[in-house]
C-alpha positions as CSV (number, residue, x, y, z in Angstrom):
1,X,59.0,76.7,109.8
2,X,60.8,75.6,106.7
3,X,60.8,76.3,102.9
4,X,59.4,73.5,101.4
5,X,57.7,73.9,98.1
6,X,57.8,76.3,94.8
7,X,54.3,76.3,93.3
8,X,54.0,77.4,89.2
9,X,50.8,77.9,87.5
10,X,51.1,76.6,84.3
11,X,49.0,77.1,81.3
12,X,49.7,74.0,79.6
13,X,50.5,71.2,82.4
14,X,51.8,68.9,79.5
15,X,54.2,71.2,78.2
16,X,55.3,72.2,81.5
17,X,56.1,68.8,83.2
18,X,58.3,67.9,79.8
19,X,60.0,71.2,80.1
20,X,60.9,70.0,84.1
21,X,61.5,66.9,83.4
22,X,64.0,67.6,80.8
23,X,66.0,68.8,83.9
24,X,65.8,66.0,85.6
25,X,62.6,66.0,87.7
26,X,60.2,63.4,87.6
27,X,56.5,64.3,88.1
28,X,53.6,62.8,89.9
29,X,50.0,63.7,89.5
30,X,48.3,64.5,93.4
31,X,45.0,64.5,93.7
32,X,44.1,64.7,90.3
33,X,45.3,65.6,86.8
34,X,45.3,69.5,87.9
35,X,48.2,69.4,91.0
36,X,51.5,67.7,90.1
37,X,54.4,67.6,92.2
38,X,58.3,66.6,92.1
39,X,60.7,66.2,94.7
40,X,64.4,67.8,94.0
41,X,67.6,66.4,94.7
42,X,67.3,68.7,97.7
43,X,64.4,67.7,98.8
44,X,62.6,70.9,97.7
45,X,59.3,70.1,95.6
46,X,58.2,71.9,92.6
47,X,54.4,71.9,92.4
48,X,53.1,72.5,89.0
49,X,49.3,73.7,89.0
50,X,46.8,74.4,85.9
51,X,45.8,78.0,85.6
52,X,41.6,76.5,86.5
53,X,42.7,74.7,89.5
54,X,44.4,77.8,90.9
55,X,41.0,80.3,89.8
56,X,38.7,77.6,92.0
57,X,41.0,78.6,94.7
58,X,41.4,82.2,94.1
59,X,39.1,83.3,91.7
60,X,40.4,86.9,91.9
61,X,43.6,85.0,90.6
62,X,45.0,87.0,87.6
63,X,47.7,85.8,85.2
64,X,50.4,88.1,85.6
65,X,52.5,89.7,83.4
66,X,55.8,88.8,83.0
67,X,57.5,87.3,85.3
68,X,59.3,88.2,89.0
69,X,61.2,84.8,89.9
70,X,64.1,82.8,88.1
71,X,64.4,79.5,89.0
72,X,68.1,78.0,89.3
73,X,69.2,74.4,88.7
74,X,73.0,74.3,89.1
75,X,74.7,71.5,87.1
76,X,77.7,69.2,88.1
77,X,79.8,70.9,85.6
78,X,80.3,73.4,83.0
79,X,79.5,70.7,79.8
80,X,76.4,69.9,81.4
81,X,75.2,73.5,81.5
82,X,76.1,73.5,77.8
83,X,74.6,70.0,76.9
84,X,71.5,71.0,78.6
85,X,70.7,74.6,77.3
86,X,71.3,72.4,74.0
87,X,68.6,69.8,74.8
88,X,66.3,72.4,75.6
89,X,66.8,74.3,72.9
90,X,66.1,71.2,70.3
91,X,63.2,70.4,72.3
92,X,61.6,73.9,71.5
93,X,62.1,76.0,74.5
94,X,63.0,79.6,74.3
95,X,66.7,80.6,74.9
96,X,66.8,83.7,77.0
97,X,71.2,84.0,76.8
98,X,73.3,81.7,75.4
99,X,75.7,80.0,78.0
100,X,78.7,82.3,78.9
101,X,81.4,82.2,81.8
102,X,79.6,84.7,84.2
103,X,82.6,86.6,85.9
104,X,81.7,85.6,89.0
105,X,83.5,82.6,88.1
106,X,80.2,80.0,86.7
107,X,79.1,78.9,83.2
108,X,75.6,80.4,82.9
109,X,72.4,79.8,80.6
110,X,69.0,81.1,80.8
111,X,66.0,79.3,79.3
112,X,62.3,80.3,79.7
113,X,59.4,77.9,80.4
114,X,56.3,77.2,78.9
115,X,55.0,79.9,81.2
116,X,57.7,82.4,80.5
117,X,59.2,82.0,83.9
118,X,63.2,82.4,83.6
119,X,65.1,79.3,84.5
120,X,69.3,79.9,84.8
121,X,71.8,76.8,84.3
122,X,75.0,77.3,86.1
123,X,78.0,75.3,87.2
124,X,81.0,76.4,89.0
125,X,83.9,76.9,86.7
126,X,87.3,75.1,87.9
């Protein structure tokens, strides 16, 4: 068994794959304009699904409120956490703190998605 995939509902797909892809990830429809997927430098994929596909597959499915998960993109250095909070930020996506040298020894932003999902920046800080 391996970890393979992170899954997001998303109420607006197009909003969504913009706010990805301004992190680098590049997006590929599957099966339709409802399922999209992208492969991380890791290999990990995110999978990006509208809010209808996922009721015709759970249609108990509820959206839930707030959120339980953070998802982390560590950066190749402590400008790039910076320059891309920044980016975001232009682009229209909430801030949730600021970048900051964590004392645990990392620059760290947060930013939330279109879904309100938290995603942290970080780098290691020399």
């Amino acid at each position: 068994m391996g970890f393979d995939a992170i899954g997001i509902v998303s109420a607006d797909i197009g909003q969504s794959i913009k706010f990805y892809e301004l992190l680098g990830l590049s997006f590929e429809a599957h099966g339709g304009d409802e399922h999209w997927e992208a492969i991380t430098p890791s290999g990990l994929r995110l999978m990006l699904d509208t809010e209808d596909l996922v009721k015709k597959l759970n249609p108990n499915w509820q959206n839930p409120k707030g959120s339980r998960i953070v998802l982390c993109f560590k950066q190749d250095s402590a400008q790039l956490v910076d320059s891309v909070y920044e980016k975001m930020s232009k682009a229209g996506f909430a801030g949730v703190k600021e970048q900051w040298d964590a004392f645990w020894g990392q620059r760290y932003a947060s930013v939330n998605d279109p879904d309100g999902n938290q995603v942290d920046l970080f780098a290691d800080l020399p």
